[in-house]
C-alpha positions in Angstrom: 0.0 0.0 0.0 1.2 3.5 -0.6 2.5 5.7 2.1 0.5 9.1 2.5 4.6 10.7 2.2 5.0 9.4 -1.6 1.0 10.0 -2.5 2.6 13.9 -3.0 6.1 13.4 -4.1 6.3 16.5 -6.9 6.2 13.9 -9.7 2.8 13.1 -9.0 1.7 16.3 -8.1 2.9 17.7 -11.3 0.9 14.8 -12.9 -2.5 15.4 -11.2 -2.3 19.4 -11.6 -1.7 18.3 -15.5 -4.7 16.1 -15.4 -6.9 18.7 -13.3 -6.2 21.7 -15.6 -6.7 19.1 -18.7 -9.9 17.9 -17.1 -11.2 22.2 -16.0 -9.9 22.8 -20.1 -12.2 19.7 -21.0 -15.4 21.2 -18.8 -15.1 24.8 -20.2 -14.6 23.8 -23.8 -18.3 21.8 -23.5 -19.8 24.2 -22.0 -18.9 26.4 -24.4 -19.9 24.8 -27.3 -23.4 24.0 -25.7 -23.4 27.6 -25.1 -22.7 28.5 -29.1 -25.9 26.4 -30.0 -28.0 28.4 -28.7 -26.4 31.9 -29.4 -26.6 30.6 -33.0 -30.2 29.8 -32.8 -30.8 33.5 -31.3 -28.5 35.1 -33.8 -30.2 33.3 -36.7 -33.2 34.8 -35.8 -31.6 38.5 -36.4 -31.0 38.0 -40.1 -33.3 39.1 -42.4 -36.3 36.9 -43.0 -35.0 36.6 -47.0 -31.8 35.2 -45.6 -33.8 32.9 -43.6 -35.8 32.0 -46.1 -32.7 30.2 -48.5 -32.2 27.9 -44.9 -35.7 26.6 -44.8 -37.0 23.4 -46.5 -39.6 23.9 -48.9 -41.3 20.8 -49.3 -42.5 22.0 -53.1 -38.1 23.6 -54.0 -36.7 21.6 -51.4 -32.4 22.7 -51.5 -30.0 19.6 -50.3 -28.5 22.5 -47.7 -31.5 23.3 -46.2 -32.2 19.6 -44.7 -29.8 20.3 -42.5 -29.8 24.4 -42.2 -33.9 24.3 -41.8 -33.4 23.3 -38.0 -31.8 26.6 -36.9 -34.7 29.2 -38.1 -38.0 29.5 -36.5 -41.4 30.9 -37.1 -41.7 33.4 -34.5 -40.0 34.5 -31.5 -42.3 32.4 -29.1 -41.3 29.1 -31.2 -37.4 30.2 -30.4 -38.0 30.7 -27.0 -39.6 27.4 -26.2 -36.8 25.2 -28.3 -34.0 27.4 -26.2 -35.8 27.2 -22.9 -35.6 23.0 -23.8 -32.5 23.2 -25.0 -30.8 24.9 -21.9 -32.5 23.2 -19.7 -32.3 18.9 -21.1 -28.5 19.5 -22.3 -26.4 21.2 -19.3 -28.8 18.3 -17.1 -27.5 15.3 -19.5 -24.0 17.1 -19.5 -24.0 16.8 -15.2 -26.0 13.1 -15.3 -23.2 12.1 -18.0 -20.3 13.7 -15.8 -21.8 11.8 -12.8 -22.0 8.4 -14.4 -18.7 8.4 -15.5 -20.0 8.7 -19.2 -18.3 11.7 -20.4 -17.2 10.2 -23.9 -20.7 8.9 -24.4 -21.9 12.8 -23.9 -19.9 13.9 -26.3 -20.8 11.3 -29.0 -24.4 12.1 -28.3 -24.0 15.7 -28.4 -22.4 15.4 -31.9 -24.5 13.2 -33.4 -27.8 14.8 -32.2 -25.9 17.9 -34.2 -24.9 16.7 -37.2 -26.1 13.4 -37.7 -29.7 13.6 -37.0 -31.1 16.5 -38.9 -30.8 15.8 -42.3 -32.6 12.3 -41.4 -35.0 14.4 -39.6 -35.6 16.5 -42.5 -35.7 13.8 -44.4 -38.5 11.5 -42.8 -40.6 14.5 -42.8 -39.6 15.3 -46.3 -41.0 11.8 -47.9 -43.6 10.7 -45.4 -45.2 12.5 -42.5 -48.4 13.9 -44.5 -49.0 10.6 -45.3 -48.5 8.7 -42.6 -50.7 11.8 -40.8 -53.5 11.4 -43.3 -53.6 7.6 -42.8 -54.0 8.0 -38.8 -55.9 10.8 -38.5 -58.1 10.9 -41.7 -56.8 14.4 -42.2 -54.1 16.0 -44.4 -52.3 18.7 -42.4 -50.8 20.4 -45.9 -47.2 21.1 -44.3 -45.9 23.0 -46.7 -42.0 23.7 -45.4 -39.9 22.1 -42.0 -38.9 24.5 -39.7 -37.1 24.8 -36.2 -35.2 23.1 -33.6 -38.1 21.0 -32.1 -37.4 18.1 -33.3 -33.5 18.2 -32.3 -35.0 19.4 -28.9 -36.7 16.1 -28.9 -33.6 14.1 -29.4 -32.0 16.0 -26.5 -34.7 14.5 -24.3 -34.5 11.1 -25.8 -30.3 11.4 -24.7 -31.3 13.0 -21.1 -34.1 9.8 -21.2 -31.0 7.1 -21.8 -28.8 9.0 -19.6 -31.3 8.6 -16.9 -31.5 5.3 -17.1 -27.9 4.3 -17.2 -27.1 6.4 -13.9 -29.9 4.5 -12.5 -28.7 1.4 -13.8 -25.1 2.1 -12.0 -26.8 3.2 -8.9 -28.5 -0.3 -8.6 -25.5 -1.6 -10.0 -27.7 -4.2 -11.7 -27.1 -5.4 -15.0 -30.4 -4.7 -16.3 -31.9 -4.1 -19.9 -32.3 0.3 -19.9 -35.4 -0.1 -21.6 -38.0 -0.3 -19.0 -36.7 2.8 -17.5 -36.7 4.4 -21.0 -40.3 3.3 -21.4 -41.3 4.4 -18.2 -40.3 8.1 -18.2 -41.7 8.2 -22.7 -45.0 6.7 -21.5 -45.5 8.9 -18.7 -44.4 12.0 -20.7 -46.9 11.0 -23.3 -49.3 10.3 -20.7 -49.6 13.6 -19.8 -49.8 15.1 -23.0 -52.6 12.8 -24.2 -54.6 14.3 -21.1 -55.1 17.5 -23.1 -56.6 15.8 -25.7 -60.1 16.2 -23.2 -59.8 19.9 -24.0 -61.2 19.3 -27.5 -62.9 15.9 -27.5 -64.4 13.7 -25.1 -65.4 10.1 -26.1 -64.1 6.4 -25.5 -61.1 6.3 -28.3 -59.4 9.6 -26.5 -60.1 8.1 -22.5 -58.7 5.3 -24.2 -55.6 7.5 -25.7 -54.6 8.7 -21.9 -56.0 5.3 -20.0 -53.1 3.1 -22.5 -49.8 4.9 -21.8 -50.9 4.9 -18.0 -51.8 1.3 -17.8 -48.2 0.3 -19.5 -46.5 2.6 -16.8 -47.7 1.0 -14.3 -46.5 -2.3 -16.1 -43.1 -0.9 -16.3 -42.4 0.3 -12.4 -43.5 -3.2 -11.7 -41.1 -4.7 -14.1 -38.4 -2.0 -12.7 -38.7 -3.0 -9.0 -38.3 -6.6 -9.6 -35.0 -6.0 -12.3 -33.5 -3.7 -10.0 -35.0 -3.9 -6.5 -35.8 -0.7 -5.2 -37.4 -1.3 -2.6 -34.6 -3.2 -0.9 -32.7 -0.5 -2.4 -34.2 2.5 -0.6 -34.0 0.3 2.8 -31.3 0.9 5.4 -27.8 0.2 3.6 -29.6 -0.6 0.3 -27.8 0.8 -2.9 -30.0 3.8 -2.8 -28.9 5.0 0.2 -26.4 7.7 1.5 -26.1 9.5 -2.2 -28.2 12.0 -2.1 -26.5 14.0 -4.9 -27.2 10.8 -7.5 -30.5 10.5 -6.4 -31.0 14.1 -6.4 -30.1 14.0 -10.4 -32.0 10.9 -10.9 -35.3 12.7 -9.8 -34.4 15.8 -11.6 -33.4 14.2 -14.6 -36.6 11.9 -14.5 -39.2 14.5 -14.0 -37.4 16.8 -17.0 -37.2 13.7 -19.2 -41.3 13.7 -18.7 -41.8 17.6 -18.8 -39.5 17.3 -22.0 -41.6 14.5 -23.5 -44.9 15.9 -22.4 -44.4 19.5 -23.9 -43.6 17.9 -27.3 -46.3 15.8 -27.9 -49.1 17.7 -26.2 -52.1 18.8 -27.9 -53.4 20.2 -30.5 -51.3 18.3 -32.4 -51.1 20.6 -35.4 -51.0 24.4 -34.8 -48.8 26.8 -36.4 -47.1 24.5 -39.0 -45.3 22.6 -35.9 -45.7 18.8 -36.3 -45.7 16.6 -33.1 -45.4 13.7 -35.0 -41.5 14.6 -36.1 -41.5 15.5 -32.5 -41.9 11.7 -31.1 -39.7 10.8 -34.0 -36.8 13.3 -33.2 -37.7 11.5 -29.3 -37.8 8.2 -30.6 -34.3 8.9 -32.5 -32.5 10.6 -30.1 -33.0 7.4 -27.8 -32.1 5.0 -30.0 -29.2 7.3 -31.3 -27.5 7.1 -27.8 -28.6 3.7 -26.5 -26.7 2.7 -29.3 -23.7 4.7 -28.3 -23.9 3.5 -24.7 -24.1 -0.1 -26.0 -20.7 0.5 -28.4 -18.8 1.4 -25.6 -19.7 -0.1 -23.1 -18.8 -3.3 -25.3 
């Protein structure tokens, strides 16, 4: 065993100032660049609307740039505000849950490919198919006529905050459990909620049916979580739940945004304003599997 007197012999001081300033470099450069997302999303909205114009897709003159460039600009400053108050709220959470968990590479991957690899498949899906698939459902044709804004991407933040949840908690239990019922649990209860505004607008059996579905399968899932991970025994006297309060303290935070995340982009109406919910669930939907995937790579 090492002697406290060679613990701070000046090589290995040297070595971990070197890894601390490396480490407070690392931090500040993150933060950083989550902090020049949304700048750029406030600074787009400062050009002139012509300019913004050339970044939009047009589903009738659709330009290859603007599958990618259409996420930045939004309709009106309310629609900015909403995407930046999600934004700044999911990603600096998932940055602290990642940091916590030990999964700072898997944070960074995420972060990137929520960026740059989701939108033009984003743009894309809703490019070939979401009128259809919307007319086939709902019997109506919404007539979406261009793509627009950073919901969607907001969406995929929550679906990373979503699998970050569920690995920390996974850790806490240290259980070797699937993620998915944790993932379910915290999507179904988001959607849950938003279904419940559907009463605002229609009462009948197929909409009591709409909230009454979601709930029932939640309550499958914590049943299905407390015999994978055994929380119960967990949140006993010198169970695995105990005596971390900061953990925990994430793990509710990060829970209760994951729903408030899920719930505000899927509530009702479903179609106001040109926004589409239904790219919303799939930006969600993506952004899960996106970064369960990445956890799953390396982890392996």
């Amino acid at each position: 065993m090492e002697r406290l007197a060679d613990a701070y012999t000046p090589e290995k001081t040297e070595q971990r100032g070197v890894i601390s300033r490396f480490s407070l470099k690392g931090y500040t450069f993150d933060l950083f660049v989550i902090a020049t997302v949304a700048v750029l999303l406030f600074l787009v909205t400062k050009t002139r609307p012509a300019f913004q114009n050339q970044l939009v897709l047009f589903y009738d003159d659709p330009s290859l740039h603007a599958f990618y460039t259409t996420h930045f600009v939004h309709n009106s400053p309310a629609h900015l505000h909403n995407n930046l108050t999600s934004y700044l709220v999911v990603v600096p959470l998932t940055y602290l849950i990642s940091l916590r968990a030990g999964r700072y590479c898997e944070f960074r991957l995420g972060f990137l490919a929520v960026l740059f690899v989701l939108p033009p498949i984003l743009s894309l899906v809703s490019y070939l198919g979401l009128d259809l698939v919307i007319q086939t459902i709902f019997g109506f044709n919404p007539d979406v006529q261009s793509s627009r804004g950073f919901s969607a991407l907001a969406g995929a933040f929550v679906g990373m905050l979503t699998v970050a949840v569920a690995d920390l908690f996974r850790q806490l239990a240290d259980q070797e459990a699937s993620l998915w019922p944790v993932i379910g649990l915290m999507v179904t209860y988001g959607a849950a909620v938003a279904f419940w505004g559907v009463f605002e607008y229609l009462v009948s059996p197929l909409t009591v049916l709409l909230v009454l579905l979601p709930i029932a399968y939640a309550v499958w899932l914590v049943r299905k979580i407390e015999m994978q991970y055994e929380v119960v025994d967990g949140i006993r006297a010198g169970g695995c739940l105990r005596g971390k309060p900061l953990t925990l303290g994430l793990l509710v935070v990060g829970f209760f945004v994951a729903v408030w995340g899920t719930q505000g982009l899927l509530a009702f109406p479903w179609f106001e304003g040109g926004t589409n919910t239904l790219s919303h669930l799939i930006g969600v939907t993506g952004g899960i599997g996106l970064n369960h995937g990445i956890h799953r790579s390396i982890r392996k």
